[in-house]
C-alpha distance (Angstrom), angle and dihedral (degrees) to the residues before:
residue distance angle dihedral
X1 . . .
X2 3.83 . .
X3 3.62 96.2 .
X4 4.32 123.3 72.8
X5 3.71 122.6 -128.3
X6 3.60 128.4 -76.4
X7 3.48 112.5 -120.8
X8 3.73 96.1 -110.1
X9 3.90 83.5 57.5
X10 3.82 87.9 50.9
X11 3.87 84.0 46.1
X12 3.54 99.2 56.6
X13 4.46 90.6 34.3
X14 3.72 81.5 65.3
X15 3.84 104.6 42.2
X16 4.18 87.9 46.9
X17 3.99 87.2 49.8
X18 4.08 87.1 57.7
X19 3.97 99.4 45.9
X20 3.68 147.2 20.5
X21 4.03 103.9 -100.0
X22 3.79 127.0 -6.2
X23 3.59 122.3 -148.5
X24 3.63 134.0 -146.9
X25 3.45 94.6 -116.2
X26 3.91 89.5 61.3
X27 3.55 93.1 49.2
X28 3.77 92.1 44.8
X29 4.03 89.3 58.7
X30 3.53 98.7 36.1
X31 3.82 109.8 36.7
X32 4.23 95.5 27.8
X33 4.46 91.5 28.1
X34 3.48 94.4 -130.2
X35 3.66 113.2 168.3
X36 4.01 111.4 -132.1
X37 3.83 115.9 -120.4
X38 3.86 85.1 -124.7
X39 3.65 142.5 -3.6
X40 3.93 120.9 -46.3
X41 3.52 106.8 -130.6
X42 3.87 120.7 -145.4
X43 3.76 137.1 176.5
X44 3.66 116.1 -97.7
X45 4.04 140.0 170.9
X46 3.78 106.7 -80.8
X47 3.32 94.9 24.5
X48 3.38 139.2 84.0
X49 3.75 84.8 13.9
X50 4.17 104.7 164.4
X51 4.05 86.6 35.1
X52 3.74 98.3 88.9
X53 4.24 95.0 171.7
X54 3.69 95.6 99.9
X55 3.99 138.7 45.1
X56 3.76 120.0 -129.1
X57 4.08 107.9 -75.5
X58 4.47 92.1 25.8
X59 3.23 117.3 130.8
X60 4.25 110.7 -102.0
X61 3.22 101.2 -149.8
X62 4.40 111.1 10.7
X63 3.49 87.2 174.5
X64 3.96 106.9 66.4
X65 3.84 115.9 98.5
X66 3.35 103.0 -98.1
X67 3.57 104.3 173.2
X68 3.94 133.6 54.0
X69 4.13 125.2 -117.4
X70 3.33 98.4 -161.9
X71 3.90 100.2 46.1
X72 3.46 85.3 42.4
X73 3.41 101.2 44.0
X74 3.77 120.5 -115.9
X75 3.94 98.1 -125.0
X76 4.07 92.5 48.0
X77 4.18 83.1 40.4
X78 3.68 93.3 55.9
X79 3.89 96.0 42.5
X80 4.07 92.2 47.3
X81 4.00 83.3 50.2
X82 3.58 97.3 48.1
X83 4.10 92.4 44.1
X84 3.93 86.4 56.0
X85 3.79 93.1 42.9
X86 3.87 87.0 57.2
X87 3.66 97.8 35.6
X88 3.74 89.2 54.9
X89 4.16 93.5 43.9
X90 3.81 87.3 56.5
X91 3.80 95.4 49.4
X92 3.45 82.8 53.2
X93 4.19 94.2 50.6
X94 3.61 92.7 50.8
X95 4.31 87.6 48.7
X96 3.60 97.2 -121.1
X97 3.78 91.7 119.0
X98 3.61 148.7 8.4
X99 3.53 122.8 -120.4
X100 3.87 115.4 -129.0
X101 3.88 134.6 -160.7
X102 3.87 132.1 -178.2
X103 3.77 108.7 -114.9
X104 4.39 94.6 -159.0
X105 3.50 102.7 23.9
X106 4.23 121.0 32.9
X107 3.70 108.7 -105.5
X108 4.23 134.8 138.2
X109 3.52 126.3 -159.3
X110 3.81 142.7 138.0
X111 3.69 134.7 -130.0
X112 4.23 115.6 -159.9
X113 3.77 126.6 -105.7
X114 3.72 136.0 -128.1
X115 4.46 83.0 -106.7
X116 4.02 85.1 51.2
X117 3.52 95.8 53.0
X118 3.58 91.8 47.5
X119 3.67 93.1 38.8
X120 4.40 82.4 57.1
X121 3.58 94.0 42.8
X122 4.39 90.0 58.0
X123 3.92 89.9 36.7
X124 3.82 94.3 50.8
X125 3.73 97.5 45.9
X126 4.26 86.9 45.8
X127 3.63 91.5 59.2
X128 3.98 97.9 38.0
X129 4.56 82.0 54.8
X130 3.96 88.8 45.3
């Protein structure tokens, strides 16, 4: 554990410390910018009322294809996806998340740790001093 965090590890730190789960396809728009093929759907008051699987602001459906290969490019698609695989892998290492994957439909996300809140907590107050 030598070694700080990348800012796309501080990136997604941050985002888990504000919500339940985040998913890739979050970090993929917000972190990378990609622009989603079509409309992210999330749960909100009013709607979705009987559907009780998601709290307001979730993802419905973290599965969909969000993104496109060929606009993005399927070389610089696979590299972003295999930097966030890793990025994600080594949060999990150092115990500041845990690594999450849909079992029916094919989704990734994480959701933060006790050690990441903590690790937020210290980090925020050191750059509030400096």
């Amino acid at each position: 554990m030598g070694r700080g965090l990348s800012d796309l590890q501080r990136y997604i730190l941050d985002r888990a410390g504000k919500q339940r789960r985040v998913y890739y396809v979050e970090i993929l728009e917000g972190y990378f910018g990609w622009a989603p093929e079509y409309e992210i759907g999330r749960y909100s008051l009013g709607r979705y009322e009987n559907d009780h699987r998601g709290e307001v602001g979730e993802l419905v459906s973290p599965g969909s294809q969000h993104f496109s290969r060929k606009r993005i490019g399927e070389k610089t698609y696979r590299k972003v996806m295999a930097t966030l695989s890793r990025s994600c892998k080594r949060l999990q290492a150092r115990g500041l998340v845990t690594w999450l994957c849909g079992t029916y439909s094919y989704w990734s996300g994480v959701e933060i740790t006790e050690e990441g809140r903590k690790w937020l907590s210290v980090n925020f107050l050191t750059r509030c001093v400096n």
